[in-house]
C-alpha positions as CSV (number, residue, x, y, z in Angstrom):
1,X,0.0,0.0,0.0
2,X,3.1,2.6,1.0
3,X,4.7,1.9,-2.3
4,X,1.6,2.8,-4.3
5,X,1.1,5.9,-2.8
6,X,4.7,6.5,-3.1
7,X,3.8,5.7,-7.2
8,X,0.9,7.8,-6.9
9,X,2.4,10.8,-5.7
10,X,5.6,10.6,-7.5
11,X,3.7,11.1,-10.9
12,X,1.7,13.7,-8.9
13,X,5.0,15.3,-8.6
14,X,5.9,15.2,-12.3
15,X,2.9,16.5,-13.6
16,X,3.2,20.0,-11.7
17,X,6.4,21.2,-14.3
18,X,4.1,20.1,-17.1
19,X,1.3,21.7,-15.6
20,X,3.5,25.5,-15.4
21,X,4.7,24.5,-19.0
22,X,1.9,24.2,-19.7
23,X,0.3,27.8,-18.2
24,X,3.2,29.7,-19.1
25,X,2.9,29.0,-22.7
26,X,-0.7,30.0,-22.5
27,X,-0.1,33.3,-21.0
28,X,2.4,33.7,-23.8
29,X,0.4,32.9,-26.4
30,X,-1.1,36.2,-28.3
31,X,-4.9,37.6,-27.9
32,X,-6.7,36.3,-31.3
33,X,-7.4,39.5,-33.1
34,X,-11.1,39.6,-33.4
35,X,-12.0,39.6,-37.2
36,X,-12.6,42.5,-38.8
37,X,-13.9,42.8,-42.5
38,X,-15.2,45.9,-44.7
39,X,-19.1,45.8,-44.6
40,X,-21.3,47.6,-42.3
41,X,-20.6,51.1,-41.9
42,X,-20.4,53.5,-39.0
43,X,-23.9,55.3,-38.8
44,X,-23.7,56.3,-34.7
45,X,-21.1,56.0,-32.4
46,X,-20.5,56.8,-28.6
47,X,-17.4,56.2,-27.0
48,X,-15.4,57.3,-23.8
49,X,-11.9,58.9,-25.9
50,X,-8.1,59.4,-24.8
51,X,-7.2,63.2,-26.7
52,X,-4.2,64.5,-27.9
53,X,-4.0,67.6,-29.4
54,X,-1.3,69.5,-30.9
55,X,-1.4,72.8,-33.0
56,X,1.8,74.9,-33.3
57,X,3.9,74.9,-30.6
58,X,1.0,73.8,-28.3
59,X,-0.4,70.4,-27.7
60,X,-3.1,69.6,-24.6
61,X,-4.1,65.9,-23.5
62,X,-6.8,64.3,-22.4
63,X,-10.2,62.3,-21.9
64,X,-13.5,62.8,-23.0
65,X,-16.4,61.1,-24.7
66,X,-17.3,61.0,-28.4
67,X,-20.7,61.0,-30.0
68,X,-21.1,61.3,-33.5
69,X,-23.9,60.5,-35.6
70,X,-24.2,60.3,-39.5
71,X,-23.8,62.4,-41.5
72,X,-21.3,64.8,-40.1
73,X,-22.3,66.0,-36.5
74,X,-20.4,65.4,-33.5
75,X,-20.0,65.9,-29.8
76,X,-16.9,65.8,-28.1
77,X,-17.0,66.2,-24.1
78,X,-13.6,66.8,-22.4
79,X,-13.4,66.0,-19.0
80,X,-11.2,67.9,-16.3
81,X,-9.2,65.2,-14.0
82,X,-11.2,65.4,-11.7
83,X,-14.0,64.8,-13.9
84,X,-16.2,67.8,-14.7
85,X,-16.6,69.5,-17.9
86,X,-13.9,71.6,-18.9
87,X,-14.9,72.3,-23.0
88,X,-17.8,70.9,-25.0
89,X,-17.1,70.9,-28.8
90,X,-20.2,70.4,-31.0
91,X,-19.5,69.8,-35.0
92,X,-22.5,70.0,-37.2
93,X,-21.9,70.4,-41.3
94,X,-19.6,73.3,-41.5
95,X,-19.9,74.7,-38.3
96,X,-18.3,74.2,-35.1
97,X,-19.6,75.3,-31.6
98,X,-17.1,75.5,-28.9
99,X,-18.7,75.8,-25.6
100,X,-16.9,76.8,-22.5
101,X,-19.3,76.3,-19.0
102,X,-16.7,77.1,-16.5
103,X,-16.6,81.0,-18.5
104,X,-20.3,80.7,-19.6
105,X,-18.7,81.3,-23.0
106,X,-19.6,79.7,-26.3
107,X,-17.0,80.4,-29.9
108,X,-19.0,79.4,-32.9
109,X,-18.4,80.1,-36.4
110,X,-17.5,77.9,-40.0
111,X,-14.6,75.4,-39.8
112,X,-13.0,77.8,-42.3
113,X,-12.8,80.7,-39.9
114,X,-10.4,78.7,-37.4
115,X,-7.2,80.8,-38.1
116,X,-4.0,78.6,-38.0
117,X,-2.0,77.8,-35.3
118,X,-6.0,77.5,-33.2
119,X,-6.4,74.2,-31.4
120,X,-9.5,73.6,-33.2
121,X,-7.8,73.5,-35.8
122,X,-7.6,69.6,-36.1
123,X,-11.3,69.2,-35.2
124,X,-12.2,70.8,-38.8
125,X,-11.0,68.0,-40.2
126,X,-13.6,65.4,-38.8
127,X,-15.9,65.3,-41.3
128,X,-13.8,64.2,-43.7
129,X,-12.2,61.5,-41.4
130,X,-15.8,59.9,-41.0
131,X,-16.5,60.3,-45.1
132,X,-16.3,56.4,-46.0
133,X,-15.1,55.9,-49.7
134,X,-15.3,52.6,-51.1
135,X,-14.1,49.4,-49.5
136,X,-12.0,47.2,-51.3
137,X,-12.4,43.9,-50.7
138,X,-10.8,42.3,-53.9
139,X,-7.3,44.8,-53.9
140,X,-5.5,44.2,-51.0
141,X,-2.6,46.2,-49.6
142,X,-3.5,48.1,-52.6
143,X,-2.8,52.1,-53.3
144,X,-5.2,53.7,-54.9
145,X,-6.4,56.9,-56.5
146,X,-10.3,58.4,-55.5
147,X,-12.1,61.2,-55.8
148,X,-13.8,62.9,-52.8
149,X,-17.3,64.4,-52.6
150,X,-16.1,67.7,-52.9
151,X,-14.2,67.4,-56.0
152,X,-10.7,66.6,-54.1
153,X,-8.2,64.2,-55.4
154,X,-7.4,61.6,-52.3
155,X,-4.5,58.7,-51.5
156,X,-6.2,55.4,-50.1
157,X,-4.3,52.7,-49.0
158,X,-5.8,49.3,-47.7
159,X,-4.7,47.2,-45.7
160,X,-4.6,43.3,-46.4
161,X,-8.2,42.8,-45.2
162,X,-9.1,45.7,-47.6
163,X,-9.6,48.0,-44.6
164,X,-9.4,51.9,-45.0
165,X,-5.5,52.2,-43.0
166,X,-4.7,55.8,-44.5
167,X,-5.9,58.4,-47.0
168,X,-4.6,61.9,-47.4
169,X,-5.9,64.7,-49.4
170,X,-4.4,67.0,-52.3
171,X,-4.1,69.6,-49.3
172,X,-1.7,67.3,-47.3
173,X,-4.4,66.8,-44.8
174,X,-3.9,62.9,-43.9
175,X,-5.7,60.7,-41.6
176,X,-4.2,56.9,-40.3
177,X,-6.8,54.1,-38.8
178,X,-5.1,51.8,-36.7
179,X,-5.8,48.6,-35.4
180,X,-9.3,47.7,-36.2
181,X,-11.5,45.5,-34.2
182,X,-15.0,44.0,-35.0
183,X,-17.8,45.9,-32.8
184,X,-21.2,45.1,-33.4
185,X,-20.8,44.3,-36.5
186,X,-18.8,46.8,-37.8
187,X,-15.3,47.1,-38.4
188,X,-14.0,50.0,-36.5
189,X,-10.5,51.2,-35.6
190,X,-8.6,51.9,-32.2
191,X,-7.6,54.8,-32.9
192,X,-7.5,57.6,-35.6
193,X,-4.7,60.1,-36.3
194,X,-5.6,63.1,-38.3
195,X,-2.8,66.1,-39.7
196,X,-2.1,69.0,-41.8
197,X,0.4,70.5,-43.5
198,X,0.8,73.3,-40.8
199,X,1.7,71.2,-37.5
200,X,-2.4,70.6,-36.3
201,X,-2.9,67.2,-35.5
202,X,-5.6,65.0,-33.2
203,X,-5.0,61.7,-31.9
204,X,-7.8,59.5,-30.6
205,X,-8.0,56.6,-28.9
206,X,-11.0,54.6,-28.5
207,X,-11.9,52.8,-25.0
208,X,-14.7,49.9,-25.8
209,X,-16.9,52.0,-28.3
210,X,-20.4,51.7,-28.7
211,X,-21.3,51.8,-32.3
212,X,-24.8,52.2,-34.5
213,X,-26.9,52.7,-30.7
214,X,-29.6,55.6,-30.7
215,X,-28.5,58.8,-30.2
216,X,-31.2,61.4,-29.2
217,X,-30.9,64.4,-31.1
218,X,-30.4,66.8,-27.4
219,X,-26.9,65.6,-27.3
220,X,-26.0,66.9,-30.5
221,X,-27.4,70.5,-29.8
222,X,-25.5,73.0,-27.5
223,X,-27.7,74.8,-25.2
224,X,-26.5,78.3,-25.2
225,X,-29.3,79.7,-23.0
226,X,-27.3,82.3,-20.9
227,X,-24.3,82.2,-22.4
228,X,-22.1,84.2,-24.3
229,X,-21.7,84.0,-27.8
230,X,-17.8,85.0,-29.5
231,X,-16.8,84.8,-32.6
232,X,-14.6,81.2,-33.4
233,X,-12.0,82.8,-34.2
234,X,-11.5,84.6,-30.8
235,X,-10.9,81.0,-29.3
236,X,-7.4,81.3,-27.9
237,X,-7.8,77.6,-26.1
238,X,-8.9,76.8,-22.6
């Protein structure tokens, strides 16, 4: 009986390097990338956001939350570290509303008013970032030539699922997808990168997105009841 214990437990003693072998090479092993594939496209989307801003020789950083809804409006909360509201930044067509609650103050005015070298500078470029020109499914990793709803000549370039990974503008305005994931359907990236020719750029990154939920049409608006109304280009930042 002693020696078949002994036995017993001697194997039981071999298996335990197995076993950590075994573990460690599991906790090695890489996350699966969930599939992604061009299809569905992006018609709302809500989304707590990392920001970083540069324009000039200034740059600010921080978090927020996103809502955009097709066809080209937005609104962009950013959030103070301790949490309150420190800017809300409505974009809706061609015009941008910057709303400022701890000053009561609202900018608003057409994307083309921002002068250079303002921080909102970057921001004028969302609605083309959200423009979605063809997929392309059968040339992958392919470069190719497109023409924009306004009349612009673009750069696409796809990546080997035939995913949107860059396109810049005749401009030099260029904007970079990265690391797409499949959410609800929809293939969406992790983060976007947008820049100009003149130093502006945004950086976004996306923290577990909601994407093609209702979005009720009060979130969109800025209430401006009360507050003072500048012209955008008076905005000299926070």
């Amino acid at each position: 009986m002693i020696g078949k214990k002994t036995f017993s437990l001697s194997h039981k003693l071999l298996l335990i390097p197995a076993l950590l072998l075994f573990l460690s090479a599991c906790a090695s092993a890489p996350t699966p990338v969930p599939s992604a594939r061009p299809g569905k496209q992006v018609e709302t989307l809500q989304s707590e956001v990392s920001l970083s801003v540069r324009s000039g020789d200034k740059s600010i950083g921080g978090r927020g939350y996103l809502i955009f809804k097709q066809p080209d409006r937005f609104h962009l909360a950013v959030f103070s570290p301790f949490g309150f509201t420190l800017m809300d930044l409505f974009v809706a067509n061609d015009r941008i509303t910057c709303l400022i609650p701890a000053k009561q103050t609202a900018y608003q005015g057409l994307i083309s008013d921002i002068p250079d070298g303002n921080a909102l500078k970057g921001w004028g470029m969302m609605r083309w970032v959200v423009e979605a020109p063809p997929t392309d499914e059968d040339k992958k990793s392919a470069t190719q030539d497109y023409i924009s709803p306004d009349g612009k000549k673009e750069i696409l370039c796809y990546d080997d699922r035939g995913l949107l990974a860059s396109k810049t503008n005749e401009d030099g305005d260029r904007v970079v997808y990265r690391d797409y994931h499949d959410r609800n359907g929809v293939a969406f990236p992790s983060s976007i990168e947008i820049s100009n020719t003149r130093g502006d750029s945004v950086r976004i990154l996306f923290d577990e997105p909601e994407l093609n939920q209702p979005v009720e049409e009060v979130v969109l608006n800025p209430s401006l009841g009360g507050v003072d109304v500048l012209p955008l280009s008076s905005f000299r930042g926070l």
